[in-house]
N, C-alpha and C positions, 0 to 999 in steps of 0.2 A: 612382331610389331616394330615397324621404323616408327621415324618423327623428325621432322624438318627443324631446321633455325626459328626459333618464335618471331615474329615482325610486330612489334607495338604499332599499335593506330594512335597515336599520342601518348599523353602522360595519363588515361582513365583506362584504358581498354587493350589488350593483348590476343592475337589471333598467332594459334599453332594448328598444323597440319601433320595427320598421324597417316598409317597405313597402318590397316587392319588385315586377320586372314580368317578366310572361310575353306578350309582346305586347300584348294591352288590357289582360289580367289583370294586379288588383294581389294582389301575398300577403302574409299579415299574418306578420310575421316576430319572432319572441321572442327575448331575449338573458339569461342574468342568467351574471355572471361576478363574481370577486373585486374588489371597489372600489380594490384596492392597486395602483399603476403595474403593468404586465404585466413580466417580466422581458425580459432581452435576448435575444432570436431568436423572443418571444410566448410564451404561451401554448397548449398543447395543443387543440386544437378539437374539442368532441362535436357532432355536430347527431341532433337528432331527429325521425323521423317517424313519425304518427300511424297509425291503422289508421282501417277500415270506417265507423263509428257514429257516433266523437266526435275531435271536433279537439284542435289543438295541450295548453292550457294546462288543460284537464283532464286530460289525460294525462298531461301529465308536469313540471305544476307547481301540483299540486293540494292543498288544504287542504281537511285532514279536522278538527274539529271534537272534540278530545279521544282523536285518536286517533295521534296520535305524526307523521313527518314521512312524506310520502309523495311531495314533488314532487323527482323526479330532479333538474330543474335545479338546485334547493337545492345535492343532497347531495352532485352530481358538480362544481359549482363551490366547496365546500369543500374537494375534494378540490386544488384546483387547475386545472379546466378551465373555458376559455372556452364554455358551453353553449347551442347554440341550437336552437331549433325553429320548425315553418312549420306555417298552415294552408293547408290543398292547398287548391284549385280548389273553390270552392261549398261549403267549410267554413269553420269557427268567421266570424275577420271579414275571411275573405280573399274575391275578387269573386264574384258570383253569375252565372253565366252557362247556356247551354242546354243547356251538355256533361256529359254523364254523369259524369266525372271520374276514367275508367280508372283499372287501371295504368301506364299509357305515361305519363299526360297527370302520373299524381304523380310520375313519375321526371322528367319535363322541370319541374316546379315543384322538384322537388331544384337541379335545375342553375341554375334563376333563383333560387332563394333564395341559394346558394353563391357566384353571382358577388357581391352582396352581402357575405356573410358574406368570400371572398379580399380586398373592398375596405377591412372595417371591421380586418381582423384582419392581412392581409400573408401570412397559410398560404396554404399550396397543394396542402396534404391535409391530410384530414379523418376523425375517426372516425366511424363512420356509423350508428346504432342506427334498427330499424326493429322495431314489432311490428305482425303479424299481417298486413294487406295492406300495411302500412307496412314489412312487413320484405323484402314483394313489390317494392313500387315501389324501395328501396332495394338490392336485388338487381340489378334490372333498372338501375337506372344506374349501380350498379357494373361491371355485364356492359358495358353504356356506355361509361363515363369510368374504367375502371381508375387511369389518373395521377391521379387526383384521392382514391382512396382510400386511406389508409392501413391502416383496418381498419372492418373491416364485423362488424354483430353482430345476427345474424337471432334474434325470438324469436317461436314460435309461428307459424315459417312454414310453410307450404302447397308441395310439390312436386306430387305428382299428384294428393292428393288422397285416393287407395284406401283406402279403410275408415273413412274420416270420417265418425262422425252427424252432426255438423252441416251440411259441405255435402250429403249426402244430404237431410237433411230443408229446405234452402235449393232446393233442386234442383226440388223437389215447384211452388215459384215460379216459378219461370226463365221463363217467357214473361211472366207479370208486369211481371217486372224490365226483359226485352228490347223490351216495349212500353211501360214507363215510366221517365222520368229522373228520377223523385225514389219514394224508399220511406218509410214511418212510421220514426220514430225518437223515441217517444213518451217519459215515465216508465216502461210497462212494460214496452216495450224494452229499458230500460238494466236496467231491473232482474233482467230475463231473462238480461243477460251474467253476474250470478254467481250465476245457479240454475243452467243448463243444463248445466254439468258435473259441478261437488260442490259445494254450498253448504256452506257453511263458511269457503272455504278463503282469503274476505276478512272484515273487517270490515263491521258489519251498516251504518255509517254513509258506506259509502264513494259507495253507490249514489245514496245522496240528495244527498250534494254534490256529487256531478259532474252529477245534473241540474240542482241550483241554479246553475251556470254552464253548459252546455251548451244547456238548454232555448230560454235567453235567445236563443239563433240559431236558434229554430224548430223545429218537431219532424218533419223531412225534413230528408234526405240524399241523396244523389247512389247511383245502382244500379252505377255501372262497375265497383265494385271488387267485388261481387258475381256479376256476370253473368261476368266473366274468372275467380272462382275455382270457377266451379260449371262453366263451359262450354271454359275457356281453360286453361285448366292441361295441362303446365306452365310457368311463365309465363318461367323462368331455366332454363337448363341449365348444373348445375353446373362442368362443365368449362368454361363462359365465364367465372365467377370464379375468377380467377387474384389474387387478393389475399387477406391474412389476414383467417380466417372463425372467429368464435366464435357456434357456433348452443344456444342455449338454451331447451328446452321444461319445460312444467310436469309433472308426474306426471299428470293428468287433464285435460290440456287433451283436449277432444271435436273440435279441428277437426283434427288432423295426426295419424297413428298413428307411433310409434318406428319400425317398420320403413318407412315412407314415409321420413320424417326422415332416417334414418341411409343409405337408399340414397344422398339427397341428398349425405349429409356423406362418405360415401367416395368418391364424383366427383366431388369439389371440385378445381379448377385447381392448387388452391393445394396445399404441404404441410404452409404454418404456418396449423394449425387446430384445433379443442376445439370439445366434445360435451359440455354441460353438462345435464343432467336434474335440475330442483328438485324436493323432495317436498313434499307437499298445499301443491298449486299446480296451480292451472288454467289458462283461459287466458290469461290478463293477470298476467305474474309482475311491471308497475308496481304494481296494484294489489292485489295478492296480502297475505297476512298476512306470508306469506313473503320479503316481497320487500327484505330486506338479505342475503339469499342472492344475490339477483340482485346490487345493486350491489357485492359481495365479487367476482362469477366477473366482471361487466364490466370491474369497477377492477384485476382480479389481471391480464387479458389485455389490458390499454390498457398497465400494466405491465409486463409480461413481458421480462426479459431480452433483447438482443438472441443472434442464433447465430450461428455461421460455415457459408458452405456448406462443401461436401467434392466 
């Protein structure tokens, strides 16, 4: 494991950059937490994983350009959590290699960015946020490494799939994908993520800043995490997650139907669980208009009272 010079974002907030390994793979590892000594026993831990399309730091520490705050790491390390995020395998500036970069292969990059993240922080569980095949991969190592989660928070996950336009019309590809390891992920790729279900329901400026940082790492991406949700589903079976699950979908997201979703969330292992549905919200409720809705139901369930059994 490396680790860069820390860079302060003023006098509240400190962002460090790690390198993590997965055997040869190196992953680019993101940190920003409160600049003030940690208290005693640490800091609470979020980590974040990415979906499909685009890596770590446009997701989820993005700057929009007159358009108010939109990078979770900010708003969840105000809140008091130590936040971190990775890029998987053949994303943003993590290694480039010949693997398509499944689901399996992003839950085993969970695991090697974490033993990091237990080194830098002294936790030993972790909150876990994953959207869209990020919420896949995150699932899948929770089904994994249960001891290591303390709460998991699926948004815009994918169980079978049934009544999806979007993977139906992905689907239309599928031998494409299965004979190539890398797909377009152009400008109007990205810009297609906030037509395809309700435009509107982001900001018109959001699209073009996150290609002006994503672009930069070329415009291909890796097919695994597509080929598994079009041909491999279901990827988790909920009755393997046996930890607390707060699963949160948009009102119009086109890849998951409520009644797929909510099959998922009544087979859950668990019994400490929430079923959060945003209105006009598609599918990316990071970058949604909406999306202090989102950090209210994440930060109300990281909080949440403890119970007693019975």
């Amino acid at each position: 494991m490396t680790k860069t010079d820390s860079t302060p974002t003023g006098s509240e907030l400190q962002k460090q950059t790690f390198t993590a390994k997965k055997g040869d793979v190196e992953l680019a590892l993101y940190r920003t937490a409160p600049s003030a000594p940690a208290p005693a026993g640490g800091r609470p831990v979020l980590f974040l994983v990415h979906g499909s399309s685009i890596s770590a730091l446009p997701t989820y520490d993005l700057q929009v350009p007159d358009a108010g705050e939109y990078s979770v790491m900010n708003v969840f390390a105000g809140y008091g959590y130590d936040v971190w995020a990775v890029d998987c395998e053949n994303y943003g500036r993590s290694s480039r290699t010949s693997g398509t970069s499944d689901i399996s292969s992003g839950a085993d990059d969970i695991a090697a960015a974490l033993d990091v993240v237990a080194g830098e922080t002294g936790a030993k569980t972790y909150s876990i946020f994953g959207e869209s095949s990020g919420a896949l991969r995150a699932a899948l190592f929770a089904s994994r490494h249960p001891e290591r989660v303390a709460n998991l928070i699926l948004s815009a996950y994918t169980y079978t799939g049934e009544g999806s336009p979007t993977l139906a019309k992905r689907a239309q590809d599928l031998e494409f994908y299965r004979s190539h390891a890398r797909r377009t992920r152009d400008r109007k790729m990205i810009d297609s993520i906030f037509t395809r279900d309700k435009a509107g329901t982001s900001h018109p400026a959001v699209p073009a800043a996150i290609a002006a940082v994503e672009l930069a790492f070329g415009e291909e991406v890796p097919t695994g995490t597509y080929i598994d949700m079009i041909a491999n589903l279901p990827i988790v079976e909920p009755k393997d997650l046996c930890v607390p699950v707060l699963m949160v979908t948009g009102e119009y997201d086109g890849i998951s139907t409520e009644g797929d979703l909510l099959s998922f969330y009544r087979g859950l292992g668990s019994s400490d669980k929430q079923f959060v549905i945003f209105p006009a919200t598609a599918h990316s409720v990071v970058w949604g208009k909406n999306r202090r809705l989102f950090w209210y139901a994440m930060r109300a369930f990281l909080e949440r009272p403890t119970w007693e059994t019975v």
